[in-house]
C-alpha positions in Angstrom: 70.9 -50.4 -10.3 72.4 -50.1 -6.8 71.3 -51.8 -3.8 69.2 -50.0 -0.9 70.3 -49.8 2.3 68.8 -52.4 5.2 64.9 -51.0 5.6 63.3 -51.6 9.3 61.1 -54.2 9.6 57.7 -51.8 9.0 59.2 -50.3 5.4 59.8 -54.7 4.1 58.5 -55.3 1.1 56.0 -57.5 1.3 56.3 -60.3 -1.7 54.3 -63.1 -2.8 54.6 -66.1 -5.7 52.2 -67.0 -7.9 52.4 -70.4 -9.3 49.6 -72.3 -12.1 49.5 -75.6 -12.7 48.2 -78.2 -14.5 49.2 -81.3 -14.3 53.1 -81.2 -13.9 53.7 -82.7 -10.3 57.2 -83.5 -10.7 58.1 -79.9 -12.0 55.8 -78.2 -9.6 57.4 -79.9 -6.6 60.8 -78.7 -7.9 59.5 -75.4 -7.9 57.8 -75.6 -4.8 60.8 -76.7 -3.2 62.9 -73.6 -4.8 60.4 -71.1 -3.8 59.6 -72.0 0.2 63.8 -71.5 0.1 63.4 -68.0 -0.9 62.5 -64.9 1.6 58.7 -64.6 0.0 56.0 -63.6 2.4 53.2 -66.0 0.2 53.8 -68.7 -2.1 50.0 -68.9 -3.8 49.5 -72.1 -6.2 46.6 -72.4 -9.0 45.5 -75.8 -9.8 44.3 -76.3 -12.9 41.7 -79.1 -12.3 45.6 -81.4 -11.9 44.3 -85.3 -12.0 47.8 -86.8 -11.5 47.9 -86.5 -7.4 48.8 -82.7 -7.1 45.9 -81.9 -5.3 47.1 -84.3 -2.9 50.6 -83.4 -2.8 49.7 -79.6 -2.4 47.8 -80.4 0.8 50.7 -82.4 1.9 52.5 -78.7 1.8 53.2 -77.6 5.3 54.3 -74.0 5.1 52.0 -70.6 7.3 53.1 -69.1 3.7 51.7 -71.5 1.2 48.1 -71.4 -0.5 46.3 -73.2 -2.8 43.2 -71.9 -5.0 41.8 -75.0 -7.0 39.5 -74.4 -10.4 36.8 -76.9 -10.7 38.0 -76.6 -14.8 41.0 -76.4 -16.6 41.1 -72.3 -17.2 44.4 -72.1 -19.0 47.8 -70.1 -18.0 45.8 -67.0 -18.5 42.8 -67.9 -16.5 44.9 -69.2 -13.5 47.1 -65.9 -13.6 44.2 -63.8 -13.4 42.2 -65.5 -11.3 45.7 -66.6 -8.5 46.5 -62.7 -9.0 43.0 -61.3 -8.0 43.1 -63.4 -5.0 46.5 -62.4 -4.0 45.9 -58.9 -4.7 42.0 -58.8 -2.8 43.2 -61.0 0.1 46.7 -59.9 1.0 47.7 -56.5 -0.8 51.2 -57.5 -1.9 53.6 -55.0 -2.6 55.2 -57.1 -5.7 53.8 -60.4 -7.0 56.3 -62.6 -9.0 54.7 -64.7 -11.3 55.7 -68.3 -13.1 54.3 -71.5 -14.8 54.9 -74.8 -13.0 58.0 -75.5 -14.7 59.7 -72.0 -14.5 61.6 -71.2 -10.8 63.8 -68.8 -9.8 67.6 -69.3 -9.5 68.7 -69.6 -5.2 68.7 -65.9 -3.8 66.4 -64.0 -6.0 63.9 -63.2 -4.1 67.0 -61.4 -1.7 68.5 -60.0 -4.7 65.3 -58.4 -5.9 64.6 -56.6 -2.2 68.2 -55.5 -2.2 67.4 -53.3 -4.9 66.4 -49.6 -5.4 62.9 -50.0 -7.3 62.5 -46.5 -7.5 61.4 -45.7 -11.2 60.1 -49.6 -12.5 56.4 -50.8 -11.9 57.4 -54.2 -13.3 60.9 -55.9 -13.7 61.5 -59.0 -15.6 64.2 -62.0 -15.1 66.4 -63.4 -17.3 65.3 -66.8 -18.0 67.5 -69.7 -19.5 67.1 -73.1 -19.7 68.3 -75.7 -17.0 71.6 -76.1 -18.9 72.2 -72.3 -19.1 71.1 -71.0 -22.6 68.9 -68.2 -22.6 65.3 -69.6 -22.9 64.1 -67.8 -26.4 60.4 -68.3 -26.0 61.4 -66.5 -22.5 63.7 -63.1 -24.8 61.9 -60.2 -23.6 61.1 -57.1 -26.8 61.2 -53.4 -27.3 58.3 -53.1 -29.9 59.4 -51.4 -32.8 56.1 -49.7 -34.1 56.9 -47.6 -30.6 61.1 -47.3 -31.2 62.4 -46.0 -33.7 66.1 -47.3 -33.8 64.3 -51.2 -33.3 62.5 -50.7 -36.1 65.4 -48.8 -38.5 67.0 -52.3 -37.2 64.1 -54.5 -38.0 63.3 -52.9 -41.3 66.7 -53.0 -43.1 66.8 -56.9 -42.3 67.6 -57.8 -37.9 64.5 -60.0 -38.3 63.4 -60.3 -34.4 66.9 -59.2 -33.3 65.8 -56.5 -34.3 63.7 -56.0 -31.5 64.1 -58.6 -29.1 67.3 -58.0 -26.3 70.5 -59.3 -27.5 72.7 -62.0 -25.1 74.5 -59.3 -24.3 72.2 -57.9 -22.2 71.5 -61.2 -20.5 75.3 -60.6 -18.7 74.6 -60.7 -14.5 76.7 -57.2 -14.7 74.3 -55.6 -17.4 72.7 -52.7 -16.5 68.4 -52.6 -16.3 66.8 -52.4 -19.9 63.4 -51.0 -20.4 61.3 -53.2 -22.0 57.8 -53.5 -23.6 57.1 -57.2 -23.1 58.1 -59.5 -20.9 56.7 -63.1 -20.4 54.8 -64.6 -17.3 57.9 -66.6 -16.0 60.0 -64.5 -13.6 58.4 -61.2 -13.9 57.8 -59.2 -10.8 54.7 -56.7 -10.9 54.0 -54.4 -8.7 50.9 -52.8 -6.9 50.5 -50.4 -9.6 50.5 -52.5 -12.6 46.9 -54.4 -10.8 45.4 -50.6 -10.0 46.3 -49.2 -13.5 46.2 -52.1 -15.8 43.8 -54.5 -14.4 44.6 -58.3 -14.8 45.1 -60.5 -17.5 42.5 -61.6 -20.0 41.5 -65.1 -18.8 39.5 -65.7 -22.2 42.9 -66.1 -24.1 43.7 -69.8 -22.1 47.5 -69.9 -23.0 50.0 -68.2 -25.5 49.9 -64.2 -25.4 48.2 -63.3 -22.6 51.5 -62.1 -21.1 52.0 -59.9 -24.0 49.1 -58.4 -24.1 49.1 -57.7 -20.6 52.7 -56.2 -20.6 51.8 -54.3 -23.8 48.9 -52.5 -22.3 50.6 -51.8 -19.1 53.1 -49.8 -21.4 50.0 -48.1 -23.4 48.8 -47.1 -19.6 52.4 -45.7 -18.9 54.0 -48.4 -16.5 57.6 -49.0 -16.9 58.9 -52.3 -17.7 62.5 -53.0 -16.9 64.4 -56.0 -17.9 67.3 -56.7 -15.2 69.7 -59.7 -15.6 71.1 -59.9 -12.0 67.1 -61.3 -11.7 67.5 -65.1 -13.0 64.8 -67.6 -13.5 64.9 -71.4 -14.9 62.5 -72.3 -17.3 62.5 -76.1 -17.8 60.4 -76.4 -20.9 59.0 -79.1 -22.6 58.6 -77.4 -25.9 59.4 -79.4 -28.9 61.4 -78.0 -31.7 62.4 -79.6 -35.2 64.7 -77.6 -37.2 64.8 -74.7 -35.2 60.6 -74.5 -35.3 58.5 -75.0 -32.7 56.2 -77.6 -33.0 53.1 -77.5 -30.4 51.3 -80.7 -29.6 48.4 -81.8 -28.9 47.6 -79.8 -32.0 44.7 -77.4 -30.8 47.5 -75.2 -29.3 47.6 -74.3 -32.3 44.8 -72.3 -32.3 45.4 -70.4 -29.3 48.9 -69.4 -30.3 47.9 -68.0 -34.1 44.6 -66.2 -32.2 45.9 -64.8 -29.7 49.5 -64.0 -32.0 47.4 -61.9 -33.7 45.8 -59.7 -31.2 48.9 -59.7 -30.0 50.5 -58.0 -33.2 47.0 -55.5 -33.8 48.1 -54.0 -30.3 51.7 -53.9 -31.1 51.6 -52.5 -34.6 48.6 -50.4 -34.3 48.1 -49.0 -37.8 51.1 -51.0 -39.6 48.8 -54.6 -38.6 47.0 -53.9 -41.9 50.1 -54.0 -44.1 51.4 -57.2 -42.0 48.9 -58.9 -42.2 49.5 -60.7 -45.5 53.4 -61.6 -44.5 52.1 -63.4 -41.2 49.3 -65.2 -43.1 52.1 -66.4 -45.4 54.5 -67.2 -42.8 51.5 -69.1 -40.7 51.3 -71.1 -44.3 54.2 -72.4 -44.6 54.4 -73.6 -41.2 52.7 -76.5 -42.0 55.4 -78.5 -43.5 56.9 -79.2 -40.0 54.0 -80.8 -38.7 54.5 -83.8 -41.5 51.5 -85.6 -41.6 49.4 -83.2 -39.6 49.9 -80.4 -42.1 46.2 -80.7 -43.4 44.9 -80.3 -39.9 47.4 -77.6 -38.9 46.0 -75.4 -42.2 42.5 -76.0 -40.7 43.1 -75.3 -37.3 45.3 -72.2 -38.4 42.7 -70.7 -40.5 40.0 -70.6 -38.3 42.3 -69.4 -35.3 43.4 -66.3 -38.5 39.6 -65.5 -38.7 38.4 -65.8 -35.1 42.1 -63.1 -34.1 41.1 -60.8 -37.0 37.5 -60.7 -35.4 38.6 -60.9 -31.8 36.4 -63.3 -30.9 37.3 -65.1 -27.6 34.0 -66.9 -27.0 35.2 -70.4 -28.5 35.4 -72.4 -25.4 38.3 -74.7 -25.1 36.6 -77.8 -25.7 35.2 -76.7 -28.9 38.7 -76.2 -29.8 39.7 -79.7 -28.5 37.3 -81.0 -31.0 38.0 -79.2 -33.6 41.7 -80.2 -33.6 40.6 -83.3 -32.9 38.5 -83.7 -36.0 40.0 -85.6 -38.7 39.3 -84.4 -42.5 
């Protein structure tokens, strides 16, 4: 991808930040900090209903670029993106809107790297993310769905597993040239004014896990272009707990949102192949339950009635009702 030349000031992209929170003060200052550095023309912030003295530290902001919309509730990842999108979109009319969570920031020059470049061609580009000591951030790998590619799948099918499909490290080299993607996560991904016109906004119903994939997914059913470029790098410093190599989420209703919302997820991607998958994710969901030790009894519950309400798509369950039932002890 080769750089443009310098533009007069009437043809500058005009870019903004979107940042949602929930209370994370000490990682959203660091990412605060990171993004008033970098050459964005507004840095907007969704609080999550924060009760650990962001709301106060946000007002203690003093920047002409920097906004804050607070929810009265805590709406999830996916309700704060769509709703700090909307706003953006409605009240300013951004060219390109880079989105993060509160712990995911961009790496010093970015921002200039990303209007040094010729667009021409992409409606969305995603970063490469890695964690704060360098390793690419997997939860962060970017996919080419293989129910839509024919040499992923050939690759998945005869045994890659997700490398397969997901990019390789390879492609995570600075020098690498722009990939075309069909998912990309909601830390370091630039969208532009066409993916909003043509592809609407996230689904704030799904409260956190997949709402970036479905989103990305269905801008690629509507035709957008996704490109992954590397010389675009984000830090994600995530809390995510792993044992063995398996994620393990806690407090234990995520649990529900990631299996529900994993399976919409998959019945967009693999169209009429979900069917046949179906029982190799309910098995693999199964045995999942032996790294949660003690809490396996509660993870089955939780899982099965997150299985039921994704095969149904029903997204009415609000999120205290799924408090409670995690919460519930058998």
């Amino acid at each position: 991808m080769r750089a443009s030349p310098d533009l007069p000031d009437r043809d500058r992209l005009r870019i903004a930040a979107l940042v949602v929170t929930h209370n994370r003060q000490e990682k959203l200052r660091v990412t605060i900090a990171r993004l008033l550095a970098e050459d964005l023309d507004h840095v907007l912030v969704f609080d999550n209903a924060s009760a650990d003295g962001t709301g106060e530290y946000l007002e203690s902001v003093d920047d002409p670029r920097f906004v804050v919309m607070r929810s009265p509730e805590n709406l999830g990842g996916a309700g704060g993106f769509a709703h700090g999108l909307r706003q953006l979109v409605q009240r300013h009319d951004p060219d390109w809107i880079v989105v993060m969570d509160d712990d995911g920031r961009p790496f010093p020059g970015t921002v200039a790297r990303f209007r040094a470049l010729d667009l021409g061609g992409w409606d969305a580009l995603g970063a490469a993310v890695l964690t704060p000591s360098g390793q690419v951030c997997e939860m962060n790998r970017p996919y080419r769905n293989p129910f839509w590619r024919l040499p992923e799948f050939l690759r998945t099918l005869v045994g890659g597993g997700r490398g397969g499909f997901y990019i390789d490290d390879r492609t995570y080299d600075a020098g690498s040239d722009p990939v075309e993607i069909d998912m990309s996560s909601f830390v370091g991904l630039f969208l532009s004014r066409a993916c909003f016109a043509r592809a609407g906004y996230p689904d704030e119903r799904l409260f956190i896990y997949g709402d970036d994939q479905l989103y990305t997914l269905e801008m690629r059913r509507k035709g957008l272009r996704i490109g992954f470029l590397p010389e675009l790098r984000f830090e994600h410093d995530t809390g995510a707990v792993h044992t063995g190599g398996h994620m393990v989420l806690r407090p234990l209703w995520k649990v529900y949102y990631i299996h529900r919302n994993t399976l919409l997820a998959y019945r967009v991607a693999a169209g009429p192949w979900f069917w046949p998958l179906l029982p190799l994710l309910a098995l693999k969901w199964h045995r999942r339950a032996r790294h949660y030790g003690p809490d396996a009894a509660r993870y089955h519950r939780i899982m099965r009635r997150a299985f039921r309400d994704g095969l149904r798509r029903r997204l009415g369950l609000s999120h205290a009702e799924i408090v409670a039932l995690a919460e519930r002890r058998d």
